[in-house]
N, C-alpha and C positions, 0 to 999 in steps of 0.2 A: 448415424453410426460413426464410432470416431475413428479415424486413421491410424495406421500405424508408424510409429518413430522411426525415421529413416535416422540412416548414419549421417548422413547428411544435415539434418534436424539434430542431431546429439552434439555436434561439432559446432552448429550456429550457435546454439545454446551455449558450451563451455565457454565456445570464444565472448558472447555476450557475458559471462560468469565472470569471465577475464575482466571486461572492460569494465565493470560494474566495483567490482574487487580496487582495482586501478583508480578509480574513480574517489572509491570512499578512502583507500591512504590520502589521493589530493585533497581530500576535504577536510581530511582530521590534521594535517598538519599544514593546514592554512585557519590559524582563531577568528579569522574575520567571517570565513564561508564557514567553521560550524558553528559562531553564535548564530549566526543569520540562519542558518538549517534547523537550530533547536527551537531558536524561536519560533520559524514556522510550523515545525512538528509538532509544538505547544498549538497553537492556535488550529492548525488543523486535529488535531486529539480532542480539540473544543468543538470543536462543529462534528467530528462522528458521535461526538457525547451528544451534543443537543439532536442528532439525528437518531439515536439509537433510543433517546427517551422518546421525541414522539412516536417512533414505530413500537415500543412498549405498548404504548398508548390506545394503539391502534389495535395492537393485539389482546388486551383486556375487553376491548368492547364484547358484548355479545349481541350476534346476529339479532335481526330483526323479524319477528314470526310471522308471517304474513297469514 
């Protein structure tokens, strides 16, 4: 059963929203850290591709009748 959202949990969160927010200005106005991020977000977009075809994959099979 899931817990209830303390105020306390609402607050780590924004503050975490903060840092995150904070985070992605330093990235976008430094060109060295977001070629280097694009680039990875390219190569990792490749691997949930090639992940999300084999699970396709997996999921066209039909069961086996015993």
């Amino acid at each position: 059963m899931a817990r209830a959202i303390t105020a306390e949990d609402k607050r780590w969160e924004a503050e975490s929203d903060a840092r995150t927010l904070m985070d992605s200005q330093v990235i976008s106005g430094d060109k060295k850290r977001l070629a280097a991020a694009v680039k990875a977000a390219k190569r990792m977009a490749a691997e949930k591709d090639k992940e999300a075809k084999a699970m396709k994959g997996i999921a066209k099979r039909k069961p086996k009748k015993k």
